[in-house]
Every structure is written in C-alpha cells, then in structure tokens.
mmCIF entry with sequence, helices, sheets and N, C-alpha, C, O atoms, coordinates in Angstrom:
data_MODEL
# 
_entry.id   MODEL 
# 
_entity.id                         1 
_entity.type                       polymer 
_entity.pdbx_number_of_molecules   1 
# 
_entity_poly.entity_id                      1 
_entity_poly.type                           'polypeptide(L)' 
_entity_poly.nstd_linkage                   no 
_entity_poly.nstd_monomer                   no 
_entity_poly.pdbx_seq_one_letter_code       
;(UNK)(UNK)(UNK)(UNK)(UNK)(UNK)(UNK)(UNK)(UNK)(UNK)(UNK)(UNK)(UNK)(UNK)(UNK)(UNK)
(UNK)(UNK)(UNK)(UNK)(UNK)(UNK)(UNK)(UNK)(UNK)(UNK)(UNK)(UNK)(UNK)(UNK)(UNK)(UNK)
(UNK)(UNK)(UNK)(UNK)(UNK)(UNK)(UNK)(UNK)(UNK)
;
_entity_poly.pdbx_seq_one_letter_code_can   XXXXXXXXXXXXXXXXXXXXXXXXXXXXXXXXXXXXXXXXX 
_entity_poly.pdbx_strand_id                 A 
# 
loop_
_entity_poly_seq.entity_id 
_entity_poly_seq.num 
_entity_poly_seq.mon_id 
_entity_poly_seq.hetero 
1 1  UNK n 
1 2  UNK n 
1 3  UNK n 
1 4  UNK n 
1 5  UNK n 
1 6  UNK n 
1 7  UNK n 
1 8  UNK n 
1 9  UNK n 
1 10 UNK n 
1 11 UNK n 
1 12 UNK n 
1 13 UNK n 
1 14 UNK n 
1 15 UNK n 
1 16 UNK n 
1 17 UNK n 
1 18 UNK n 
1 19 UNK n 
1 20 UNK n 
1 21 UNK n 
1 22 UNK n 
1 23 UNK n 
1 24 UNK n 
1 25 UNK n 
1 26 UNK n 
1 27 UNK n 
1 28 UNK n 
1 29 UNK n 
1 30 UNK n 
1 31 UNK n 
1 32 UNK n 
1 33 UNK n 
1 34 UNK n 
1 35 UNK n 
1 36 UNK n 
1 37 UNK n 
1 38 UNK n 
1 39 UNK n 
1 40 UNK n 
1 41 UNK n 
# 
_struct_asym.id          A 
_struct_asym.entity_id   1 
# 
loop_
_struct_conf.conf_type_id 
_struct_conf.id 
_struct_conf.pdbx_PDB_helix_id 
_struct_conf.beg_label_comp_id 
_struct_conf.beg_label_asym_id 
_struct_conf.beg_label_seq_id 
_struct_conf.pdbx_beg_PDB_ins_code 
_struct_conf.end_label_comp_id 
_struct_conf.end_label_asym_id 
_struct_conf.end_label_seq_id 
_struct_conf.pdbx_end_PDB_ins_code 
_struct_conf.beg_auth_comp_id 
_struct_conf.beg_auth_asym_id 
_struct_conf.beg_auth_seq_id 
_struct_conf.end_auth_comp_id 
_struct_conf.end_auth_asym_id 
_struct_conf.end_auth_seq_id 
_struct_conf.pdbx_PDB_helix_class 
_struct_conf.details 
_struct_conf.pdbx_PDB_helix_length 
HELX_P HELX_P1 AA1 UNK A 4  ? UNK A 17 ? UNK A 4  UNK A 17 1 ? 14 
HELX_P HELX_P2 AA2 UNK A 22 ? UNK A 40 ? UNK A 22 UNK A 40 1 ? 19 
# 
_struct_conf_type.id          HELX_P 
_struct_conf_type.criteria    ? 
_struct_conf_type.reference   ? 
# 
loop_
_atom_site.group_PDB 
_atom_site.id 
_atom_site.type_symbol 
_atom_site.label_atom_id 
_atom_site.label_alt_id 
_atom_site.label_comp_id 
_atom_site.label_asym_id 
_atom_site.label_entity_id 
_atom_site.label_seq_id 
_atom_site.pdbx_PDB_ins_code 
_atom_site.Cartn_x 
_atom_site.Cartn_y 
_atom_site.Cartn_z 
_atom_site.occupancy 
_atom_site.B_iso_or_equiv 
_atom_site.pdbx_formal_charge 
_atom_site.auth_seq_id 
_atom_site.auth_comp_id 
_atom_site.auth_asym_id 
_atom_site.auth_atom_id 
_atom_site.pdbx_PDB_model_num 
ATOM 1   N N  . UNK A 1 1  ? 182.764 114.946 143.498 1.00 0.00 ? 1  UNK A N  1 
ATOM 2   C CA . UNK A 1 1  ? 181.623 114.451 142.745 1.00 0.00 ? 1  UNK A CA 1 
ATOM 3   C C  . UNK A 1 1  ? 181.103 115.578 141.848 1.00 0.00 ? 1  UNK A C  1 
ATOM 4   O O  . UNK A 1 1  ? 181.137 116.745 142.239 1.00 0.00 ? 1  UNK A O  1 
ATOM 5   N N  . UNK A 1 2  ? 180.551 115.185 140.468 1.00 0.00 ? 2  UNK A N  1 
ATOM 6   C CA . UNK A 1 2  ? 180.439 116.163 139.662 1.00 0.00 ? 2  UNK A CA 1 
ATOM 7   C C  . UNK A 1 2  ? 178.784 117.065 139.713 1.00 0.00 ? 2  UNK A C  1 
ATOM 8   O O  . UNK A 1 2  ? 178.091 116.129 139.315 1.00 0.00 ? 2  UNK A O  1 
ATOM 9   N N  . UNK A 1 3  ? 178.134 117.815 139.860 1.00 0.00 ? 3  UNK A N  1 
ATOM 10  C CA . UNK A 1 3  ? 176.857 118.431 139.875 1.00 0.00 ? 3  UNK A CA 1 
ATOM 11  C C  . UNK A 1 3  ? 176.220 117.200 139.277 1.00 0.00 ? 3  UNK A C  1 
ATOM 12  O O  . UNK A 1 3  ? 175.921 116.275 140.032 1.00 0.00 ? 3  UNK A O  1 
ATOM 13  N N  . UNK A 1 4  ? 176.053 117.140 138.340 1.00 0.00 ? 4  UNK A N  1 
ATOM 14  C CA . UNK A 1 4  ? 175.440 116.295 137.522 1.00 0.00 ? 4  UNK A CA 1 
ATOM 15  C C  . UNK A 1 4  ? 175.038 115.014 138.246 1.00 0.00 ? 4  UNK A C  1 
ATOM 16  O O  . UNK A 1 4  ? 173.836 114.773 138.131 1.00 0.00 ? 4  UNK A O  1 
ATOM 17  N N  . UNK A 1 5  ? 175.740 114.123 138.968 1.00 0.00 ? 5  UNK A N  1 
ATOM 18  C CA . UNK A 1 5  ? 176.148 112.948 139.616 1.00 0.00 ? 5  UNK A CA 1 
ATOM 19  C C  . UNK A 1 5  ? 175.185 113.843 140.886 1.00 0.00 ? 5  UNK A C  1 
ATOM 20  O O  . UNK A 1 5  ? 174.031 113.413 140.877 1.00 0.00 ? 5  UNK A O  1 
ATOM 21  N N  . UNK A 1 6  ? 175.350 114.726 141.725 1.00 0.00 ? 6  UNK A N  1 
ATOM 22  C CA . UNK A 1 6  ? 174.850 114.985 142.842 1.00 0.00 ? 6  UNK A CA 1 
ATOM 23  C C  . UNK A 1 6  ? 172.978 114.968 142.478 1.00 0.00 ? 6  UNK A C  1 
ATOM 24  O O  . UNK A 1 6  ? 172.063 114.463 143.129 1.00 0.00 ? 6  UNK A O  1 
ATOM 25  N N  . UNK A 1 7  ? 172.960 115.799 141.087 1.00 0.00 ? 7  UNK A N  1 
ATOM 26  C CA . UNK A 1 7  ? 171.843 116.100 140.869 1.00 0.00 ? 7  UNK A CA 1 
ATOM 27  C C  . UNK A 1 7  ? 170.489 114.592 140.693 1.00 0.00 ? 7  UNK A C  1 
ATOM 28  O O  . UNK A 1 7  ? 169.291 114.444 140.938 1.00 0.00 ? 7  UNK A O  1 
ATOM 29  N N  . UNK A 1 8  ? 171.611 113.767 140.139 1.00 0.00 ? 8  UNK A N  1 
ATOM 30  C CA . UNK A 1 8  ? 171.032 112.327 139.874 1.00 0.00 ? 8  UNK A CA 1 
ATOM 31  C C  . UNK A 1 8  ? 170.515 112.017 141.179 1.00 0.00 ? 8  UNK A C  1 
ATOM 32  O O  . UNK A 1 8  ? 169.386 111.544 141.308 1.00 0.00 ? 8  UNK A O  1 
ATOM 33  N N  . UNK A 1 9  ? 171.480 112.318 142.428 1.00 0.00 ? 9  UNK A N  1 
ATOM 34  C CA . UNK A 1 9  ? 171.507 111.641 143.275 1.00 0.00 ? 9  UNK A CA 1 
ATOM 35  C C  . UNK A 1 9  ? 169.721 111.844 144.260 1.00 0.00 ? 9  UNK A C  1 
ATOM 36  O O  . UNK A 1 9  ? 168.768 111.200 144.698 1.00 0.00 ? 9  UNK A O  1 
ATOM 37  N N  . UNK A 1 10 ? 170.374 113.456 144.095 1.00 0.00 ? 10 UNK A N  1 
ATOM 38  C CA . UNK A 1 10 ? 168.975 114.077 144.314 1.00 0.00 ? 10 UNK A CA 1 
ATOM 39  C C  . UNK A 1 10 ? 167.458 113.359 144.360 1.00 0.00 ? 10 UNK A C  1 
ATOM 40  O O  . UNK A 1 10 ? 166.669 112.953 145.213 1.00 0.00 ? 10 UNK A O  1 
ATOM 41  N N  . UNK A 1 11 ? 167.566 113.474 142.745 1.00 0.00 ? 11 UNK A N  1 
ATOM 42  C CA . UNK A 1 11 ? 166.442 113.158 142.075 1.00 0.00 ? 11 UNK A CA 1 
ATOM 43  C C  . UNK A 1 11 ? 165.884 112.042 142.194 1.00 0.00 ? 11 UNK A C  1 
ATOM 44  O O  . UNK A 1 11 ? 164.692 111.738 142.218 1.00 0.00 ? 11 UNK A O  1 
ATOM 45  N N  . UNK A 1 12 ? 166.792 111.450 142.267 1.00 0.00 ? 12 UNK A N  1 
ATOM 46  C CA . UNK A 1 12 ? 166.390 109.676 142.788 1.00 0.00 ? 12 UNK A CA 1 
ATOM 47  C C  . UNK A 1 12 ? 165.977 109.510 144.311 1.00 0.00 ? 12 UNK A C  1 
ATOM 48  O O  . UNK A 1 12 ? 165.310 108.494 144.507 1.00 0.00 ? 12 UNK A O  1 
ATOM 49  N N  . UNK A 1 13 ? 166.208 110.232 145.351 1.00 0.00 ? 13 UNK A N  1 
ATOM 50  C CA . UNK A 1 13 ? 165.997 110.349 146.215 1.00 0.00 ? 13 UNK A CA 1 
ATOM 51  C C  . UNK A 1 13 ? 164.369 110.800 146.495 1.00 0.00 ? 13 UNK A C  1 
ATOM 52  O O  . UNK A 1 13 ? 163.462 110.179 147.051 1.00 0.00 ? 13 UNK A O  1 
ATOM 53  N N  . UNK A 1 14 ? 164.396 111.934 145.966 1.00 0.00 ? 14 UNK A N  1 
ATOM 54  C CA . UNK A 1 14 ? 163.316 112.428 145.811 1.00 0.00 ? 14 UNK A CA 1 
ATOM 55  C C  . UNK A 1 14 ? 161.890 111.651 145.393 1.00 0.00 ? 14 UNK A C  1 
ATOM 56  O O  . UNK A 1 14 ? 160.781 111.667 145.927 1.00 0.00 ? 14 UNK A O  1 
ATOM 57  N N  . UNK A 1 15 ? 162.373 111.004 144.275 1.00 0.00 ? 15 UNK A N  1 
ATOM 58  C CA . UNK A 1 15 ? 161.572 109.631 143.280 1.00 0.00 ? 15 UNK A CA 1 
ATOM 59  C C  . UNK A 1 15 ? 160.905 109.341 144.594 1.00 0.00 ? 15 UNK A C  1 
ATOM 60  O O  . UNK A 1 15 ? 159.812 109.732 145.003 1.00 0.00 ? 15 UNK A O  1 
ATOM 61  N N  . UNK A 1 16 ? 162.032 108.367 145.312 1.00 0.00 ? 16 UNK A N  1 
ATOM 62  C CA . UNK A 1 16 ? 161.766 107.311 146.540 1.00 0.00 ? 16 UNK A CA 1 
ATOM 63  C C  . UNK A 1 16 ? 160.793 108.148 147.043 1.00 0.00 ? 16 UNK A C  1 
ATOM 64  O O  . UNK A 1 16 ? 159.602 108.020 146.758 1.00 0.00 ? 16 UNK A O  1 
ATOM 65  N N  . UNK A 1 17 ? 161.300 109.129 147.888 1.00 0.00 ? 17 UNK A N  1 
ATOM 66  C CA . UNK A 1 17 ? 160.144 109.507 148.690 1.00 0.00 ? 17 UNK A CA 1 
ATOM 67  C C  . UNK A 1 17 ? 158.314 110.047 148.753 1.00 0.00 ? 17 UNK A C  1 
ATOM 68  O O  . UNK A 1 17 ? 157.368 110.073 149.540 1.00 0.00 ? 17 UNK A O  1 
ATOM 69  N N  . UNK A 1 18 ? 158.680 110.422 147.300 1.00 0.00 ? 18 UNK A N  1 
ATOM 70  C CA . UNK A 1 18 ? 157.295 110.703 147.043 1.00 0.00 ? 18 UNK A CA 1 
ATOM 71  C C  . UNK A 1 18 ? 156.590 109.563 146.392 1.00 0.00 ? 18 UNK A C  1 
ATOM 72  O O  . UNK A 1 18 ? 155.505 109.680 145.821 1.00 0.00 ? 18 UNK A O  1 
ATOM 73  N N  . UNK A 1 19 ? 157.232 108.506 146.502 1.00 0.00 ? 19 UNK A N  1 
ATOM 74  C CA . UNK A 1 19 ? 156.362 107.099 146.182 1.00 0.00 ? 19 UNK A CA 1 
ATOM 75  C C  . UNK A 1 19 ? 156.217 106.158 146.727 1.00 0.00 ? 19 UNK A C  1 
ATOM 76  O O  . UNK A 1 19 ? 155.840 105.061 146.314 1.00 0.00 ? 19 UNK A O  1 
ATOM 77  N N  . UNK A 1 20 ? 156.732 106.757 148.511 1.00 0.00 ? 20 UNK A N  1 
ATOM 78  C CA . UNK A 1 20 ? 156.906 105.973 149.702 1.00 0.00 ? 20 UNK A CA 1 
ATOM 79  C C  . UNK A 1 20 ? 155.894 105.788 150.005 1.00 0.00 ? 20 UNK A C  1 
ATOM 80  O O  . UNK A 1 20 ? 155.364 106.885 149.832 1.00 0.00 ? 20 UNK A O  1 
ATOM 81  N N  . UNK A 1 21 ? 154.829 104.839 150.534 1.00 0.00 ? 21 UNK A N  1 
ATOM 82  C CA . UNK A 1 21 ? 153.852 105.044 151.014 1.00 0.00 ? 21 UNK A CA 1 
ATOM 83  C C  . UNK A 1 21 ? 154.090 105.205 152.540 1.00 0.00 ? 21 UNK A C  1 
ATOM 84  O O  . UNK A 1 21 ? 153.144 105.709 153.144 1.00 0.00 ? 21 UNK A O  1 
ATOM 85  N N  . UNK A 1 22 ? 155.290 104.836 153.344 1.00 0.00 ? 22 UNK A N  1 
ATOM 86  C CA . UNK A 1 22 ? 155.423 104.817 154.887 1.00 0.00 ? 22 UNK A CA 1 
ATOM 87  C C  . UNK A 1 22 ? 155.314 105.690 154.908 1.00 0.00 ? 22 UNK A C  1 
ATOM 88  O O  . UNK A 1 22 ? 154.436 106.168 155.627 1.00 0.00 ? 22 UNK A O  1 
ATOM 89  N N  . UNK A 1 23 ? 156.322 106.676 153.955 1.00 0.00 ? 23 UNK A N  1 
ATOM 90  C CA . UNK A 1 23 ? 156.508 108.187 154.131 1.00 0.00 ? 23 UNK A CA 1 
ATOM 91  C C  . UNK A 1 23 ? 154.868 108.931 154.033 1.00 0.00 ? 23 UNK A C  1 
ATOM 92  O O  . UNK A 1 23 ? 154.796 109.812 154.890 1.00 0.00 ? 23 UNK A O  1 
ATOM 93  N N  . UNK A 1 24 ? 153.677 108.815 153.295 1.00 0.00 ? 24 UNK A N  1 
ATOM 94  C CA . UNK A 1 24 ? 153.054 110.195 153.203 1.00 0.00 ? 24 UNK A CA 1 
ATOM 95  C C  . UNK A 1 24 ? 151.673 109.025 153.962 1.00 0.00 ? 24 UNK A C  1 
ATOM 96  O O  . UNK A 1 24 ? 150.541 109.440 153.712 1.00 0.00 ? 24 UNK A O  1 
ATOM 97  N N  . UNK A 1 25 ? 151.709 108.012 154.606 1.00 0.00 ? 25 UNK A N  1 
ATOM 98  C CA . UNK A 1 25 ? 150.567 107.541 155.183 1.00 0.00 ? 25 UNK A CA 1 
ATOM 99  C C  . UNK A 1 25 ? 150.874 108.676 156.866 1.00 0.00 ? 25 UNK A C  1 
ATOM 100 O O  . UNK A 1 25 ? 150.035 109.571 156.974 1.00 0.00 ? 25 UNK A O  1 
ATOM 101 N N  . UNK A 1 26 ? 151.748 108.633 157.801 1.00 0.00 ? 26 UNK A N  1 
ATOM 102 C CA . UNK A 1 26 ? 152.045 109.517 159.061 1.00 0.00 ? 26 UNK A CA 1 
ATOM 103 C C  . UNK A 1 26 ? 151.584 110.848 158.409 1.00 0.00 ? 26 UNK A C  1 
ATOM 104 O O  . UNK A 1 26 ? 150.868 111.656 159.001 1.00 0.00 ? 26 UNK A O  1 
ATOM 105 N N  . UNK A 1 27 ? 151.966 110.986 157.371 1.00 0.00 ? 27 UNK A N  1 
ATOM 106 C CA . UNK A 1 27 ? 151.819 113.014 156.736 1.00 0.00 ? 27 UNK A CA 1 
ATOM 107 C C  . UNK A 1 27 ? 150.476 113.097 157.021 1.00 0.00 ? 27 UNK A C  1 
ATOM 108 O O  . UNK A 1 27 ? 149.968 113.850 157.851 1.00 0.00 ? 27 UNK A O  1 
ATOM 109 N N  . UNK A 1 28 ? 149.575 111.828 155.889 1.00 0.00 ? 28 UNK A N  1 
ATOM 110 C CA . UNK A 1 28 ? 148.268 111.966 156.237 1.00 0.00 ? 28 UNK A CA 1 
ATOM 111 C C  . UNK A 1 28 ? 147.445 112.066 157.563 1.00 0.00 ? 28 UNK A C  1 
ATOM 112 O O  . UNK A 1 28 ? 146.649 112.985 157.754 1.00 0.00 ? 28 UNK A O  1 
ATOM 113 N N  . UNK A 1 29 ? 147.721 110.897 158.625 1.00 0.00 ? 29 UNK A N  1 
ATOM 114 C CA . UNK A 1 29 ? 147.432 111.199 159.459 1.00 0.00 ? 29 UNK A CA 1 
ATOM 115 C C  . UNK A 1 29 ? 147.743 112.214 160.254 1.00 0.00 ? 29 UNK A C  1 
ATOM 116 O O  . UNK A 1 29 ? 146.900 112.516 161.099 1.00 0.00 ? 29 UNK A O  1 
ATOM 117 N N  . UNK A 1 30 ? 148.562 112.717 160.216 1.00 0.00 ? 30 UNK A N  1 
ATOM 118 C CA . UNK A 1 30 ? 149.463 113.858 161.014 1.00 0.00 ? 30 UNK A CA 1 
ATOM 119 C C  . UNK A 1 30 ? 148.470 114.932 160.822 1.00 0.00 ? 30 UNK A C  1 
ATOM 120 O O  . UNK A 1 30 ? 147.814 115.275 161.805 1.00 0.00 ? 30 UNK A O  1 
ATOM 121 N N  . UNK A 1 31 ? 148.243 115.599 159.504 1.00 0.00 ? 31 UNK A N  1 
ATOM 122 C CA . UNK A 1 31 ? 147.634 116.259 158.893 1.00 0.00 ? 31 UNK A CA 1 
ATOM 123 C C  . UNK A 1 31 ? 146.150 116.224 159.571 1.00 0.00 ? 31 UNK A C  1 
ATOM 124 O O  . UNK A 1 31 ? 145.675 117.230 160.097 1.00 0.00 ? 31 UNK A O  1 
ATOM 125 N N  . UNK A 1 32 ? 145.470 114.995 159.513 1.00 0.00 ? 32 UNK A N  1 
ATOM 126 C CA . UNK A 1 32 ? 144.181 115.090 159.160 1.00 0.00 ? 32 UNK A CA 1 
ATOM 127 C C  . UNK A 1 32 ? 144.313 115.176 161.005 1.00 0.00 ? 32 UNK A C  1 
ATOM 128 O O  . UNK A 1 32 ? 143.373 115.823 161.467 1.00 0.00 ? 32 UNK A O  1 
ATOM 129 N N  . UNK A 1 33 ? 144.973 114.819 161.729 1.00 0.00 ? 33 UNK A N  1 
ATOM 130 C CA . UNK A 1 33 ? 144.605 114.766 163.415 1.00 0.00 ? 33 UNK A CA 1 
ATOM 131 C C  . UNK A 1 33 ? 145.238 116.407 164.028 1.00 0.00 ? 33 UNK A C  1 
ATOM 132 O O  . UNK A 1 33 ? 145.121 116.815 165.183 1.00 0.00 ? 33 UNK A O  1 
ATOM 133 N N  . UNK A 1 34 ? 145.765 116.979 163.117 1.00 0.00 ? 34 UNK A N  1 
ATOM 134 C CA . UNK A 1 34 ? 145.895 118.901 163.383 1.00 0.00 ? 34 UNK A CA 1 
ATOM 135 C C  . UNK A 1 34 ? 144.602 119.316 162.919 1.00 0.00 ? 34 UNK A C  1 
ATOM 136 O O  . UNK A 1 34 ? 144.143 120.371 163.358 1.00 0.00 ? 34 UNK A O  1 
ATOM 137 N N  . UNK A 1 35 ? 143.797 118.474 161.897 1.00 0.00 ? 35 UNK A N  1 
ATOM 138 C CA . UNK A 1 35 ? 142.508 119.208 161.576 1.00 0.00 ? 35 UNK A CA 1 
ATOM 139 C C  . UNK A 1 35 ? 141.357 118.982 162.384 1.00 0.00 ? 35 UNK A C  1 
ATOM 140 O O  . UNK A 1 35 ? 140.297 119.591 162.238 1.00 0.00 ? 35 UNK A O  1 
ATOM 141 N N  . UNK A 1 36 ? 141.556 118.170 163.172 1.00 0.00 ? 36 UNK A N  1 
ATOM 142 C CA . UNK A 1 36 ? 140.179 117.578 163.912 1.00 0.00 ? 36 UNK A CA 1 
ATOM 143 C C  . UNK A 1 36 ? 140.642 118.581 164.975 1.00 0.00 ? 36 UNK A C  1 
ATOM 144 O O  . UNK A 1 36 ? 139.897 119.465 165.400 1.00 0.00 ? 36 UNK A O  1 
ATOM 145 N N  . UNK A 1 37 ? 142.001 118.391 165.415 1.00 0.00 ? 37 UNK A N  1 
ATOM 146 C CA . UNK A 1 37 ? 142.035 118.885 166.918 1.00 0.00 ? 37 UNK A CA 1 
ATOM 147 C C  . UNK A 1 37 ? 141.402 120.498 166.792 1.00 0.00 ? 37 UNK A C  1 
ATOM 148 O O  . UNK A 1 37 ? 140.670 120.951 167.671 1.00 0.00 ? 37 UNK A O  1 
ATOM 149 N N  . UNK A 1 38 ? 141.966 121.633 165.037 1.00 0.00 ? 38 UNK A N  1 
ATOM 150 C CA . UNK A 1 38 ? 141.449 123.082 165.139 1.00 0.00 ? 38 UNK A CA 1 
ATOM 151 C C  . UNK A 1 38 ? 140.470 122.981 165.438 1.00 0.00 ? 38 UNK A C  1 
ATOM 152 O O  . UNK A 1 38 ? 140.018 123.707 166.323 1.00 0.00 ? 38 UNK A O  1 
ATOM 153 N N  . UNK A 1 39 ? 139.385 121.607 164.546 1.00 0.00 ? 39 UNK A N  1 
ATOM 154 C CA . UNK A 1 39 ? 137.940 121.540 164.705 1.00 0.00 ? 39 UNK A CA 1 
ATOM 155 C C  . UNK A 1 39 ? 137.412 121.496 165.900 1.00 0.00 ? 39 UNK A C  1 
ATOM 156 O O  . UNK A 1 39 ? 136.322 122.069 165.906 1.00 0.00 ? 39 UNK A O  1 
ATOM 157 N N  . UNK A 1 40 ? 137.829 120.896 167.306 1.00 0.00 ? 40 UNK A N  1 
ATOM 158 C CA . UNK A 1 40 ? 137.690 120.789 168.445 1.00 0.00 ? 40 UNK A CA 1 
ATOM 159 C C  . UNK A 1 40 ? 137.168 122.196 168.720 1.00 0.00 ? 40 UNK A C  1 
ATOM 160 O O  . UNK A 1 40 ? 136.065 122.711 168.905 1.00 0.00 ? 40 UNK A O  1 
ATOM 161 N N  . UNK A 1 41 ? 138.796 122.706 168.648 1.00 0.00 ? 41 UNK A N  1 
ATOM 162 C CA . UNK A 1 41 ? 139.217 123.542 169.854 1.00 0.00 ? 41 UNK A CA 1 
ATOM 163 C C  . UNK A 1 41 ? 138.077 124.875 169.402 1.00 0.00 ? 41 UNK A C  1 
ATOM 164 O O  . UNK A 1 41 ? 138.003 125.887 170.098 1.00 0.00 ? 41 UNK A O  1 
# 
C-alpha cells in the first residue's frame, strides 16, 4: 500500500473519532469523575 493511501487511511480514521460522540462522552465523564475524586481526597 502506497504512504499516501495509508495516510488517507489515517486521516479518515481520525475524522471518525474526533466526531464520535460515544467516543469523547466516557473521556468526559472519565475525566470529570478523576476530578471530583482529587477534589475528595
């Protein structure tokens, strides 16, 4: 496969994920429930 073709492949991949919402709704929560717990502790 040629760079070019990989690079597409990449990129499109990439697209998807950062316009996933499944993907960055867990990040968020993930995120925001490491911040409560520092806040706890």
């Amino acid at each position: 496969m040629s760079d070019n073709r990989r690079e597409q492949r990449w990129g499109s991949w990439l697209g998807l994920v950062l316009r996933d919402v499944q993907f960055w709704v867990p990040v968020a929560v993930l995120a925001a429930g490491l911040l409560v717990l520092r806040w706890i502790s």
